[in-house]
C-alpha positions as semicolon CSV with decimal commas, in nm:
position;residue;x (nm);y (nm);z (nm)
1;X;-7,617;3,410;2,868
2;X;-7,448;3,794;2,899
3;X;-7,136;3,773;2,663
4;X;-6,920;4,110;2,673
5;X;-7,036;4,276;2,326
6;X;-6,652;4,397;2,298
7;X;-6,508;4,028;2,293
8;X;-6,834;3,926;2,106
9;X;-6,719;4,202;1,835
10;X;-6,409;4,014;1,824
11;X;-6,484;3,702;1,725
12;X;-6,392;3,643;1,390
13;X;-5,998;3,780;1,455
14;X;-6,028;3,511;1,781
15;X;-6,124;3,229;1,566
16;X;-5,856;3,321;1,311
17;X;-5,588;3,322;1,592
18;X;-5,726;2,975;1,699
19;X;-5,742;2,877;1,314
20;X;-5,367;2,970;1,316
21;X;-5,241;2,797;1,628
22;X;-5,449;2,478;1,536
23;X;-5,282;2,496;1,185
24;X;-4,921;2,490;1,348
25;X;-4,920;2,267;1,622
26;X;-4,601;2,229;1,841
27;X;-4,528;1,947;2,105
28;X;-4,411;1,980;2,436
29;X;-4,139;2,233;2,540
30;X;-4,124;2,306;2,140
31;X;-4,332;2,575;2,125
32;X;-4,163;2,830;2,026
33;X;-4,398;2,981;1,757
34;X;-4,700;2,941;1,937
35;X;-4,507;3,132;2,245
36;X;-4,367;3,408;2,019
37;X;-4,728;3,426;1,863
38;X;-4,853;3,464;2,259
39;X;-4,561;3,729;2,380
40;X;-4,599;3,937;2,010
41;X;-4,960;3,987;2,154
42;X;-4,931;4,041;2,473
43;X;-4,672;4,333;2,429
44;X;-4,895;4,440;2,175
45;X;-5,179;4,493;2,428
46;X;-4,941;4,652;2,665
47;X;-4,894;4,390;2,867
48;X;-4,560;4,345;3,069
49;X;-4,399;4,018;2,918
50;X;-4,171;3,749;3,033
51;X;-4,035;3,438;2,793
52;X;-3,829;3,155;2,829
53;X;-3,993;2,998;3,162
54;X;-3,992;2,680;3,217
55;X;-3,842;2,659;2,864
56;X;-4,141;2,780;2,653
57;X;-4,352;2,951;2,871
58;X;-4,465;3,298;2,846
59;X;-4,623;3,548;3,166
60;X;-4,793;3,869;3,073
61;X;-4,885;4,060;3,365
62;X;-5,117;4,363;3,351
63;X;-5,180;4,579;3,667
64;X;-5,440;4,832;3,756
65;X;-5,543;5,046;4,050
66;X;-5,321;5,009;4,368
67;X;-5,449;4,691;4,508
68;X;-5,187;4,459;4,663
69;X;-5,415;4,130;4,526
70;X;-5,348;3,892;4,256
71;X;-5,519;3,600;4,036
72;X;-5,300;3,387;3,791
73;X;-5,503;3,299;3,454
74;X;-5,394;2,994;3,278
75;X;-5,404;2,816;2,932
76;X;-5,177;2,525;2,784
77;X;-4,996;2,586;2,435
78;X;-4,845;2,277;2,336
79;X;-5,002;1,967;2,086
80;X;-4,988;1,622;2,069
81;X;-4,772;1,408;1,892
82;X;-5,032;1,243;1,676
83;X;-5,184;1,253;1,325
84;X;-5,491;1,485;1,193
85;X;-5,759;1,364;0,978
86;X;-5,966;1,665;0,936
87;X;-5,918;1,836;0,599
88;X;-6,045;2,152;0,628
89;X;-5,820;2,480;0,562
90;X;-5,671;2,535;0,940
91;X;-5,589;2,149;0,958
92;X;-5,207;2,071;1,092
93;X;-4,958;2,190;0,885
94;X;-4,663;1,985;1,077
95;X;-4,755;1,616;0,977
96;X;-4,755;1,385;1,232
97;X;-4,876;1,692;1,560
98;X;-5,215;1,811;1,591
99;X;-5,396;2,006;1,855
100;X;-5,614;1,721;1,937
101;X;-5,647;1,824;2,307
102;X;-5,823;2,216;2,239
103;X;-5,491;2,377;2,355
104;X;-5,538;2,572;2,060
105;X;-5,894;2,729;2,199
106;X;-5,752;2,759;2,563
107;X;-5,470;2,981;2,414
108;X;-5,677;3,192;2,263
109;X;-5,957;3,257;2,523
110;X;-5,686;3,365;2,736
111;X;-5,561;3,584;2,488
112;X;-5,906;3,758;2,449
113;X;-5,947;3,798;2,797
114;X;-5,619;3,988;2,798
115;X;-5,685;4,241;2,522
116;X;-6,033;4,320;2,677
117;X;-5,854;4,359;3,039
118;X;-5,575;4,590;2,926
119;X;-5,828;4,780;2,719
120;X;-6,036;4,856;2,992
121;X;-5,836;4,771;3,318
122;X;-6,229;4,774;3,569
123;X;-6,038;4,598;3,827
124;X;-5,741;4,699;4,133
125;X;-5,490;4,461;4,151
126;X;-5,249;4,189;3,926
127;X;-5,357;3,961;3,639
128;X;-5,062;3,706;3,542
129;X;-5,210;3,543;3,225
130;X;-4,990;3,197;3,239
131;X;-4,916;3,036;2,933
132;X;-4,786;2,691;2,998
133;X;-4,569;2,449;2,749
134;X;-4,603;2,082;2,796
135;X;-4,878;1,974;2,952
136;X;-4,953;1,664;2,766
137;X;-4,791;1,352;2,820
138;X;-4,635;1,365;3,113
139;X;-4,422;1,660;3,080
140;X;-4,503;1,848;3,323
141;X;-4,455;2,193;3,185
142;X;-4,653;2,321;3,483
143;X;-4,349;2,211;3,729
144;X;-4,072;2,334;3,493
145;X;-4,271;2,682;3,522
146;X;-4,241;2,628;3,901
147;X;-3,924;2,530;3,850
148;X;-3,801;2,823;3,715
149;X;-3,964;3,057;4,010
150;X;-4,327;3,119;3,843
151;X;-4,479;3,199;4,160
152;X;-4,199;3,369;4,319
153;X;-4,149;3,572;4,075
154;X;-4,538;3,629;3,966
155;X;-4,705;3,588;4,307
156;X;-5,078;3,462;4,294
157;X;-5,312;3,476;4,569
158;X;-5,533;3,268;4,361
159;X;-5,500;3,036;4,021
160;X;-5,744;2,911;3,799
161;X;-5,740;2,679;3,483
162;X;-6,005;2,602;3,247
163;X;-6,039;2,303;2,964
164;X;-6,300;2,249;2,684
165;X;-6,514;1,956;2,709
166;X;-6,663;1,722;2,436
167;X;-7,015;1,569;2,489
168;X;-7,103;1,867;2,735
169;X;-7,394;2,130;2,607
170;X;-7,170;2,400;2,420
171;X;-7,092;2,729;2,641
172;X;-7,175;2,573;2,966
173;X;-6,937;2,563;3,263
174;X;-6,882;2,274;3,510
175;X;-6,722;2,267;3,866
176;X;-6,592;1,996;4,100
177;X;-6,456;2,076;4,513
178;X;-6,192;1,851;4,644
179;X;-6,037;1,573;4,399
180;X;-6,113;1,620;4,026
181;X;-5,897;1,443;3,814
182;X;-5,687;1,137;3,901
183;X;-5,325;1,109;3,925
184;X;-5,072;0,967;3,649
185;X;-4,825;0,768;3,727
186;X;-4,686;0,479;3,505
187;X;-4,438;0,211;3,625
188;X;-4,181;-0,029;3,452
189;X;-4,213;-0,402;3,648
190;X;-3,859;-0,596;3,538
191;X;-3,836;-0,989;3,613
192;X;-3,478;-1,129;3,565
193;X;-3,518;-1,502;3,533
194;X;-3,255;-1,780;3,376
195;X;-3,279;-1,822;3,007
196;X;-3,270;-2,155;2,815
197;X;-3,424;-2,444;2,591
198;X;-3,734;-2,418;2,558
199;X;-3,750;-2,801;2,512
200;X;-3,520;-2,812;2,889
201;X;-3,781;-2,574;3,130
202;X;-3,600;-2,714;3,437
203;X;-3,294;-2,545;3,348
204;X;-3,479;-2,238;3,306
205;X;-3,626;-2,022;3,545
206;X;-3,935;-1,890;3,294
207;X;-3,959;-1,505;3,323
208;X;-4,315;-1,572;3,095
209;X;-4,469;-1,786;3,386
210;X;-4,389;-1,537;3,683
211;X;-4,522;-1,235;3,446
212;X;-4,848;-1,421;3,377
213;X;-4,879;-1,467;3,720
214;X;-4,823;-1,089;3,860
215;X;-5,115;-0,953;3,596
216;X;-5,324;-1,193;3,830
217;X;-5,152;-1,072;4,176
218;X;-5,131;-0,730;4,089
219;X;-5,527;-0,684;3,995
220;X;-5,569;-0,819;4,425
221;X;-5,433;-0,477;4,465
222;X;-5,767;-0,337;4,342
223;X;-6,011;-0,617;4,489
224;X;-5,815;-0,694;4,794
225;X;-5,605;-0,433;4,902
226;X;-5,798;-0,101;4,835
227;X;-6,059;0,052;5,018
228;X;-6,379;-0,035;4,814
229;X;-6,512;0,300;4,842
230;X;-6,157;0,437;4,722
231;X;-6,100;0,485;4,340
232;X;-5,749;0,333;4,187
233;X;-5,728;0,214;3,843
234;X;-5,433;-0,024;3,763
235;X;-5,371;-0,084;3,361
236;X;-5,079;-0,308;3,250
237;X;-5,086;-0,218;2,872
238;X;-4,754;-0,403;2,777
239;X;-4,573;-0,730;2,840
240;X;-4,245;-0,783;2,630
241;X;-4,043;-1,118;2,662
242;X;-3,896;-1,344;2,408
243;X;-3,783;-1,338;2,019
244;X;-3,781;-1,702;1,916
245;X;-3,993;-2,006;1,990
246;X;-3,757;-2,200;2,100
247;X;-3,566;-2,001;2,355
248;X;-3,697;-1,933;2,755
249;X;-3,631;-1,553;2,741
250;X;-3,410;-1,468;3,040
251;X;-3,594;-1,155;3,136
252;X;-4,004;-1,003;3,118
253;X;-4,098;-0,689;3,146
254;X;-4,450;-0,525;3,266
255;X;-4,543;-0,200;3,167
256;X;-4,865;0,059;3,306
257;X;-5,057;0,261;3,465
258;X;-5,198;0,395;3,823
259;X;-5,433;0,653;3,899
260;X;-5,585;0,781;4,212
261;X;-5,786;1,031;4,359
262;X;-5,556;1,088;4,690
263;X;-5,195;1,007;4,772
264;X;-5,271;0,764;5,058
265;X;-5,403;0,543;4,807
266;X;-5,123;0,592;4,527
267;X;-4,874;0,507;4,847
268;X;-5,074;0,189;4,940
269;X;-5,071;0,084;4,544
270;X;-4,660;0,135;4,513
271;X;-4,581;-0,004;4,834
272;X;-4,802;-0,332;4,799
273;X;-4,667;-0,342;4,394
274;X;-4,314;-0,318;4,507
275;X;-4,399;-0,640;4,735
276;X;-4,532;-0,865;4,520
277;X;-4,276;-0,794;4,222
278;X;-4,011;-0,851;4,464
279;X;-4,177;-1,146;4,693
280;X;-4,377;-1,320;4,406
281;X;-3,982;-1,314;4,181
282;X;-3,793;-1,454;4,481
283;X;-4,103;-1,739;4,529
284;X;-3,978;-1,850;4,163
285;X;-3,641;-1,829;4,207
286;X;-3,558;-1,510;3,995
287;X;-3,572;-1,114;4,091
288;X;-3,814;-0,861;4,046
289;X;-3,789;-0,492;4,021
290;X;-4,029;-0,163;3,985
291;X;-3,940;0,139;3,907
292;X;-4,217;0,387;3,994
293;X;-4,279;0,655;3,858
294;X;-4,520;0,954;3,959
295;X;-4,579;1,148;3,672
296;X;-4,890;1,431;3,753
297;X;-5,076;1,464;4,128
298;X;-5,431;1,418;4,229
299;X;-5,590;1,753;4,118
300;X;-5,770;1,882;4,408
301;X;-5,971;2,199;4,345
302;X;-6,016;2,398;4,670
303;X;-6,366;2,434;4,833
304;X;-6,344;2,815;4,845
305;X;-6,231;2,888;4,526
306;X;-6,463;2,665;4,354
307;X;-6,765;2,757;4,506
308;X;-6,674;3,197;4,406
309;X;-6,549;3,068;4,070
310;X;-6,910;2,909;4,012
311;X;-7,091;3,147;4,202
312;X;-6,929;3,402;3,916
313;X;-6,978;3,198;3,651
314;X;-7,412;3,148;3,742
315;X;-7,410;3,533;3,792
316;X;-7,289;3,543;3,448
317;X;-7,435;3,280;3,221
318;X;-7,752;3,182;3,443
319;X;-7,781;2,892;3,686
320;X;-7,917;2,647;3,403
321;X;-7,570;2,673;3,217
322;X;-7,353;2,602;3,483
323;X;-7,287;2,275;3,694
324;X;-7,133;2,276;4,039
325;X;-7,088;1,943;4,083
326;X;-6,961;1,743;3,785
327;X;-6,820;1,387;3,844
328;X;-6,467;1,347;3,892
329;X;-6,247;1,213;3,598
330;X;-5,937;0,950;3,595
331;X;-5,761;1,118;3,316
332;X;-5,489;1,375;3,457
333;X;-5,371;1,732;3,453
334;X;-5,054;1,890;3,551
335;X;-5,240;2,199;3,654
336;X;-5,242;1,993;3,973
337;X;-4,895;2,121;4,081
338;X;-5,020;2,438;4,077
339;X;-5,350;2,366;4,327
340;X;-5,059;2,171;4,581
341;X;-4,897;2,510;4,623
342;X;-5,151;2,765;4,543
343;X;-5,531;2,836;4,632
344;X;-5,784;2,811;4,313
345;X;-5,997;2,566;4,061
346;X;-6,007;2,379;3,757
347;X;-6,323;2,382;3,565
348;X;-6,430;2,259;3,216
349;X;-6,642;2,450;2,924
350;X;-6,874;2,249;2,701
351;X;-6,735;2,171;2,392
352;X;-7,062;2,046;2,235
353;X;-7,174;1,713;2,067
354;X;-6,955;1,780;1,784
355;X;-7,210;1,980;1,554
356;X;-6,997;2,229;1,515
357;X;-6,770;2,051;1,281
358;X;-6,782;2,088;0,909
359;X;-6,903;1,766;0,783
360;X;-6,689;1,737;0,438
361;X;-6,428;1,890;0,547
362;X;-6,376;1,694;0,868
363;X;-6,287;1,281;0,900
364;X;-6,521;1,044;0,971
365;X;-6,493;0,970;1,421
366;X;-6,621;1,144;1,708
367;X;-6,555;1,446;1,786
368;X;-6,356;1,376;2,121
369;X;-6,054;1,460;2,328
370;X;-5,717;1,351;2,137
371;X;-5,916;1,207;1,817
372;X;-5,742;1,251;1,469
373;X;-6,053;1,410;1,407
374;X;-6,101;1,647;1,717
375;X;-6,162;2,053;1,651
376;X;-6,190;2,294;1,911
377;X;-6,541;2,464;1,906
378;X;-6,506;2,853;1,819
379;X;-6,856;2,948;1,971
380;X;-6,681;2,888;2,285
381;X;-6,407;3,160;2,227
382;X;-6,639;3,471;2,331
383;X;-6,780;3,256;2,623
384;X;-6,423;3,146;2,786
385;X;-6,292;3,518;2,726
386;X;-6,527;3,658;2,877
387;X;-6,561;3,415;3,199
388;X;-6,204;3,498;3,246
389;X;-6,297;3,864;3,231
390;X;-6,565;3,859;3,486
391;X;-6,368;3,616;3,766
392;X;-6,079;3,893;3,693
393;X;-6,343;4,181;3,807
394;X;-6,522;3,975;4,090
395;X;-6,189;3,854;4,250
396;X;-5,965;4,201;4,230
397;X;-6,237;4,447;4,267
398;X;-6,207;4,805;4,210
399;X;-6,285;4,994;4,553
C-alpha cells in the first residue's frame, strides 16, 4: 500500500480533528459546530466556501487548470441520537449523541484530502468536497442539499461517497455495480374496529384479532407474492392496542419496515400491503389504513464509475486490498439520491476487527456500526485521504 507521505505526515493533527468531532457529536440538521469546524478549514486551505445548504451543509470547491470537468467528494457530519459507553478522553461530550456511525472519520478524510489538493492542485478541473447533515435516520440531508440547488449550483459530472466498515481487514476498499444497499421505507398500518366489553366480543369488532391476523397475511407478501430470486425484507417491529384487560380496544396499530433492492419490487410490496389492510379490515367488519412512507432509495452504484473508482483504488493500494465485488447490504443510505440524478459509486473502507480500540478505556461490546461502544479507526484516516486524492487526479487529469 502507497500512502501520500504528505497526508501520512499529517496524521496525528487528522486524528485530533477526528478526536474532536467524535467528542462533540451533533444530530441531524444540528450541526452547526461540526459545519463551522468544516467551513473554518476549508477557507483556511483556500478553498471557496458555501454554508447553510440544505440547512447544515457546507461545499468547498477548489479549482485548478482550465478544465471544464468536475467530481463531487462526499462525507456525512451528523451523529446519532444514542448513548456512548467508551470512556476514553475523545468520548461524547453531549450525553445522550455519539458518533456511533464513523461520521466523525468520513469528515475528516475528506478534510485531508482537501488540504493536500489545495496544497498541491496536480489536477485540471473542479473538486466540490460535499459535506452533508443528516444522513442518519431518515433525514435525508442528502435531498435537502438537493433541495436547496446542490447540483445546480455545484455541477458534478461525477459523485462518489465512501463509509468505514467494521469486520472488514483495516485499509482495504470494497466495491459493488448496480444495487448496493436496500431501500428504507417504514409504514404505519391503522385498523379502526368497535370497542367494548371484553366479557361481550359480539358487540365488538376486535381490532387485536384482525392485527394478529395481518402479521400472518402480510409475511405471504414475501413467500407468495415476491419473486423468489428478488430480495424484500418486511419487519413489523410494533403492535400497540389496548390499556386495560377488560376493554376490546377500538383501534390497532402496526408499525415497520420494507427494504428492497429495486423499485418494482418496493411498488409490488405497497400496492399488495395497501390490499390486504384494506380487504382483510372490511372481511371483519372494520377499516384499515396504510400510510406509506418511502424514506431513502435503492442505492445503485453505476457500472462505469465503479469499475474506474476500483480500477484507481488497485493501482493504488494493490489488487489484494481491494474487493470489486462485495455483497450487497439491506441497511440504507441517502447517498442514493445523489446516484438517481448523478453518475458515480459508493464504496466502503475496512474498519478492522476492532483491535484498534483501547481496551480499558473502551466498554465491553463489539466494535460495530451504531454500538454504544463503536470508535472510528484512525489508521484509516491517511488511507481514505489519500484514495480521495488519487480518484481526484485520475478522474480530472492535468493535460
Amino acid at each position: 500500500m502507497t500512502l501520500l507521505a504528505e497526508i501520512e505526515e499529517k496524521h496525528e493533527e487528522l486524528t485530533a480533528i477526528r478526536r474532536d468531532i467524535h467528542a462533540h457529536p451533533e444530530l441531524a440538521f444540528t450541526e452547526e459546530r461540526t459545519s463551522a469546524l468544516v467551513a473554518k478549514r476549508l477557507a483556511e486551505l483556500g478553498l471557496e466556501v458555501h454554508t447553510g445548504i440544505g440547512r447544515t451543509g457546507v461545499v468547498g470547491v477548489l479549482r485548478a487548470g482550465s478544465g471544464k470537468s468536475s467530481i463531487g467528494l462526499r462525507a456525512d457530519m451528523d451523529a446519532l441520537p444514542m448513548p456512548e459507553l467508551n470512556r476514553f478522553a475523545h468520548r461524547s461530550q453531549n450525553e445522550g449523541k455519539m458518533h456511533g456511525c464513523g461520521h466523525d472519520g468520513h469528515t475528516t478524510m475528506l478534510l485531508g484530502a482537501a488540504q493536500y489538493l489545495a496544497s498541491h492542485r496536480n489536477f485540471d478541473g473542479t473538486v466540490n468536497f460535499i459535506f452533508q447533515p443528516a444522513e442518519e435516520g431518515g433525514n435525508a440531508g442528502a435531498k435537502a442539499m438537493m433541495d436547496d440547488g446542490l447540483f445546480e449550483r455545484f455541477p458534478c459530472d461525477v459523485v462518489y461517497g465512501m463509509h468505514n466498515m467494521p469486520g472488514m481487514e483495516e485499509g482495504h476498499l470494497a466495491f459493488r455495480s448496480g444495487p448496493t444497499m436496500a431501500s428504507s421505507n417504514r409504514f404505519d398500518i391503522i385498523i379502526k374496529g368497535v370497542g367494548g366489553h371484553a366479557a361481550q366480543p359480539q358487540n365488538s369488532v376486535d381490532p387485536i384479532m384482525i392485527a394478529a391476523e395481518m402479521v400472518q397475511a402480510l409475511q405471504t407478501l414475501i413467500t407468495r407474492n415476491k419473486n423468489p430470486i428478488d430480495t424484500a425484507v418486511l419487519s413489523l417491529t410494533q403492535i400497540h392496542a389496548g390499556d386495560a384487560y377488560n376493554v376490546i380496544p377500538a383501534q390497532a396499530v402496526i408499525r415497520g419496515t420494507v427494504r428492497t433492492y429495486t423499485v418494482a419490487v418496493l411498488d409490488m410490496m405497497e400496492n399488495n400491503m395497501r390490499r390486504i389492510v384494506t380487504k382483510l379490515c372490511e372481511a371483519y367488519g372494520a377499516t384499515g389504513e396504510l400510510d406509506f412512507v418511502r424514506c431513502y432509495p435503492p442505492l445503485v452504484n453505476w457500472p462505469e464509475q465503479t469499475e474506474f473508482a476500483a480500477g484507481v483504488a488497485e493501482s493504488v493500494f494493490g489488487a489484494q486490498r481491494v474487493n470489486r465485488s462485495i455483497p450487497p447490504f439491506t441497511g440504507s443510505e441517502d447517498f442514493s439520491f445523489y446516484l438517481e440524478k448523478v453518475p458515480g459509486t459508493y464504496l466502503f473502507i475496512g474498519n478492522g476487527d476492532g483491535a484498534h480500540r483501547m481496551d480499558i478505556y473502551h466498554g465491553m461490546g463489539p466494535c460495530q456500526l451504531h454500538n454504544s461502544n463503536y470508535d472510528f479507526n484512525d489508521a484509516l484516516l491517511p488511507v481514505g485521504a489519500t484514495y480521495w486524492v488519487k480518484l481526484v487526479e485520475a478522474t480530472l487529469p492535468k493535460a
